[in-house]
C-alpha positions as CSV (number, residue, x, y, z in Angstrom):
1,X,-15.8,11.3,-23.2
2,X,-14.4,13.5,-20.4
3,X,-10.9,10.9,-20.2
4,X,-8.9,9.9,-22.9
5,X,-7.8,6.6,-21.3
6,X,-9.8,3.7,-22.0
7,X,-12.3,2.5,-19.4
8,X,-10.9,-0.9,-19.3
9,X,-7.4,1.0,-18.2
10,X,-9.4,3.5,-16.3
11,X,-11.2,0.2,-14.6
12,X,-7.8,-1.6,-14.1
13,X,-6.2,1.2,-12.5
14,X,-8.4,2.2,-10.0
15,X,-12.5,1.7,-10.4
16,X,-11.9,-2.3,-9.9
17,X,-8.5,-2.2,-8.5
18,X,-8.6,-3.1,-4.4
19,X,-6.0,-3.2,-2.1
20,X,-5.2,-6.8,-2.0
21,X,-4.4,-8.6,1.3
22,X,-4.2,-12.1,-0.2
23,X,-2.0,-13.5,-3.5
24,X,-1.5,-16.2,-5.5
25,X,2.1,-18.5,-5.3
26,X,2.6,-17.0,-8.8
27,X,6.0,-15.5,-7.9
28,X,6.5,-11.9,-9.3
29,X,9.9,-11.3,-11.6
30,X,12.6,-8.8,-11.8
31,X,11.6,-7.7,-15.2
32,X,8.2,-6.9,-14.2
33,X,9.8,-4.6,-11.6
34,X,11.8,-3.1,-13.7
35,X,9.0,-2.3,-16.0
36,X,6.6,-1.0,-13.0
37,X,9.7,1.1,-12.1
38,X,10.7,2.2,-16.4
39,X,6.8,3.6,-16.3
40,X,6.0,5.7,-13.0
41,X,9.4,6.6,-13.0
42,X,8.0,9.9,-15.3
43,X,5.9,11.1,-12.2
44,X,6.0,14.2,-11.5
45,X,7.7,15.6,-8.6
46,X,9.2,19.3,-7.3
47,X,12.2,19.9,-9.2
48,X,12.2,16.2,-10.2
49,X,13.6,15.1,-7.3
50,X,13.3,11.3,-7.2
51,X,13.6,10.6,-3.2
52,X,12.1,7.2,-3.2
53,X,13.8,4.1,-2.3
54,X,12.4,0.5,-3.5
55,X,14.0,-2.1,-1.1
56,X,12.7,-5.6,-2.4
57,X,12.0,-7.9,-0.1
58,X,12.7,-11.7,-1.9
59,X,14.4,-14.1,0.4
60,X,13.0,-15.7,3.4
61,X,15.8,-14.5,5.2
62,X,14.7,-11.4,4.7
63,X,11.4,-12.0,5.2
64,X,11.5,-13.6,8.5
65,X,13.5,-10.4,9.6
66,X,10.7,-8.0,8.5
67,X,7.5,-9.8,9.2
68,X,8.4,-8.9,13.2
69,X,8.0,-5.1,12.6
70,X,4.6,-5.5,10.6
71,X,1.9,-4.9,12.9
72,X,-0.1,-8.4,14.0
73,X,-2.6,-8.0,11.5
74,X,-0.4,-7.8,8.5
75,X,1.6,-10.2,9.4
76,X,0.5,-13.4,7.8
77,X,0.0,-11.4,4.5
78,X,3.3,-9.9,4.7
79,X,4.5,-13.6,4.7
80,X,2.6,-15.0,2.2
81,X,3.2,-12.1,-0.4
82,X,5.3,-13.1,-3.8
83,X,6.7,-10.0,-3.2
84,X,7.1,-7.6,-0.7
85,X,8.7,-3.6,-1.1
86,X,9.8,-1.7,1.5
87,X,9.5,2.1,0.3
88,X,11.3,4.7,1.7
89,X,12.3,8.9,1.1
90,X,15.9,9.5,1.2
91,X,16.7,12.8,2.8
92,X,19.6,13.0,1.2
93,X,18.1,13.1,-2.4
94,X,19.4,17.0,-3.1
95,X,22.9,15.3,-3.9
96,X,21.0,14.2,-7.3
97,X,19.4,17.2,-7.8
98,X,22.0,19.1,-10.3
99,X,21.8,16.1,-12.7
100,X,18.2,16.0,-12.5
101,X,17.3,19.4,-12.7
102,X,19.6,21.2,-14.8
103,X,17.5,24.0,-14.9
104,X,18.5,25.4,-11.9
105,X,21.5,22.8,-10.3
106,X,22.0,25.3,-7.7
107,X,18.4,23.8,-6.3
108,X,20.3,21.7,-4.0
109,X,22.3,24.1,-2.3
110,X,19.4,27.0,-2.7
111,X,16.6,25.0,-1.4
112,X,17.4,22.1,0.4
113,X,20.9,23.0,2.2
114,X,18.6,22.2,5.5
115,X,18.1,19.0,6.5
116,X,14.3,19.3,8.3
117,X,13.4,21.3,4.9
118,X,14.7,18.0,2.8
119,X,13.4,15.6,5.4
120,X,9.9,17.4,4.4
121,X,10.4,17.6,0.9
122,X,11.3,13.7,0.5
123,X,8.7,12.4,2.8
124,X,6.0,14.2,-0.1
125,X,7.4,13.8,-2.7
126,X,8.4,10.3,-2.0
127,X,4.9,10.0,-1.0
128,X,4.1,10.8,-4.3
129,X,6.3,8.4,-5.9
130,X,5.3,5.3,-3.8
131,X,1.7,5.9,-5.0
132,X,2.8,6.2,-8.6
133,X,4.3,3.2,-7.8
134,X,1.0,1.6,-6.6
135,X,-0.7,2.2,-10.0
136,X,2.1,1.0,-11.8
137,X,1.6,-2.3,-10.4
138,X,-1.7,-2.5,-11.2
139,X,-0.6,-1.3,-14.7
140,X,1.6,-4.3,-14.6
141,X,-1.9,-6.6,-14.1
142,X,-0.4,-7.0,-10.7
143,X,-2.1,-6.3,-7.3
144,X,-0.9,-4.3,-4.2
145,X,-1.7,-4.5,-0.8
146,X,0.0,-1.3,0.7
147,X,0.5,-0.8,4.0
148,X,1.9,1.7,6.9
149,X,0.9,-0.5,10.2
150,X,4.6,-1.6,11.0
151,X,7.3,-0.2,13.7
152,X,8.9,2.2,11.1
153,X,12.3,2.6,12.9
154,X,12.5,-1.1,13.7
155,X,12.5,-1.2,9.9
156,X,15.0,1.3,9.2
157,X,17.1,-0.1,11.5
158,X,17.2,-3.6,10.3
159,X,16.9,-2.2,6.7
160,X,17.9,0.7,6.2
161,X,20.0,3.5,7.3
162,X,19.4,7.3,8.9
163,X,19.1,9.2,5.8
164,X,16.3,7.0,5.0
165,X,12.8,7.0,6.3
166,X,10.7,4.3,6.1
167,X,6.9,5.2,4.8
168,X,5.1,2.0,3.8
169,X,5.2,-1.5,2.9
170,X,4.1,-2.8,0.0
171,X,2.5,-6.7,-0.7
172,X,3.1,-7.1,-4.4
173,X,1.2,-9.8,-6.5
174,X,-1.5,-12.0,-7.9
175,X,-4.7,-11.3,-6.1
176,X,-6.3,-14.4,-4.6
177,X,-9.7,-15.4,-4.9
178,X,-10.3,-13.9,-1.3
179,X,-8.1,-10.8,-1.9
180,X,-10.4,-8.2,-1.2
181,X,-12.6,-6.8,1.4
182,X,-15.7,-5.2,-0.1
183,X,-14.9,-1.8,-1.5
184,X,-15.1,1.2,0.9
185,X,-17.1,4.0,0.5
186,X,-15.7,7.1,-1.1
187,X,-16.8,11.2,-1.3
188,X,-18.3,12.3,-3.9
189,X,-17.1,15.5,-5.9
190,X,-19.0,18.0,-4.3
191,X,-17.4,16.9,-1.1
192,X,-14.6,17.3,-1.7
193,X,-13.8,20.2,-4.9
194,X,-14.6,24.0,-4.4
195,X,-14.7,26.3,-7.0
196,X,-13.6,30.2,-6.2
């Protein structure tokens, strides 16, 4: 076979895994967090910056203060949710840069002394992360529902700070018995790879 994974992995991780927009009350822990986090954690990234930030959302406090900014539609899932994440790229990520790329610690200062050039480089490779992060729930047996239809600075505002962006929410869970929508089309290789 063409993949070393096993099928039931390859299934779990992506041929029968949906984006869930309904859960069950089965509340999601810490420790399964931490693990999701302990695995995509070793996703690659340039010069291994890690600009993503993972704001859980747990109490309904909380909640009631972010539901507002969702967009009308994700509303009552973004309520319901065990879990919800809130993840963000920190612009400010170069600080870390000379402990985690020792290769070259002058990165930070050599690449990324400009804020819009850092502002680019988190939102991708943040970008990068969050979906890393998306698998690793599912590799955690765990749905997702991720979304980016919410008032982004009303978020950052009531969340966050300015050297944070917001880029998506994230519904963590159980899926439900009605979690998914049929699955959407998709291209097919030749419509999408090129060889030169």
């Amino acid at each position: 076979m063409p993949l070393v994974l096993d099928p039931a992995a390859q299934d779990l991780l992506f041929r029968e895994a949906h984006t869930a927009n309904a859960f069950t009350d089965e509340p999601v822990t810490d420790e399964q967090v931490r693990a999701i986090y302990d695995l995509v954690k070793y996703g690659p990234t340039a010069f291994n910056q890690t600009p993503l930030r993972i704001t859980l959302v747990r109490s309904p406090e909380a909640r009631e203060r972010l539901v507002p900014h969702m967009a009308e539609g994700n509303r009552p899932k973004t309520a319901s949710a065990p879990l919800v994440a809130i993840l963000a790229a920190d612009n400010e990520f170069h600080e870390e840069l000379p402990a985690l790329f020792p290769a070259l610690p002058q990165a930070k200062d050599l690449f990324f002394s400009a804020r819009p050039v850092r502002e680019g480089s988190a939102a991708l490779n943040a970008a990068l992360q969050a979906a890393y992060f998306i698998v690793g729930v599912r590799a955690a047996g765990l749905a997702a529902g991720p979304m980016t239809g919410f008032d982004a600075e009303g978020v950052r505002k009531e969340f966050l700070d300015d050297d944070h962006t917001p880029l998506m929410i994230v519904n963590i869970g159980r899926p439900a018995e009605n979690a998914w929508y049929p699955r959407s089309p998709r291209l097919e290789f030749d419509q999408v790879v090129t060889t030169v």
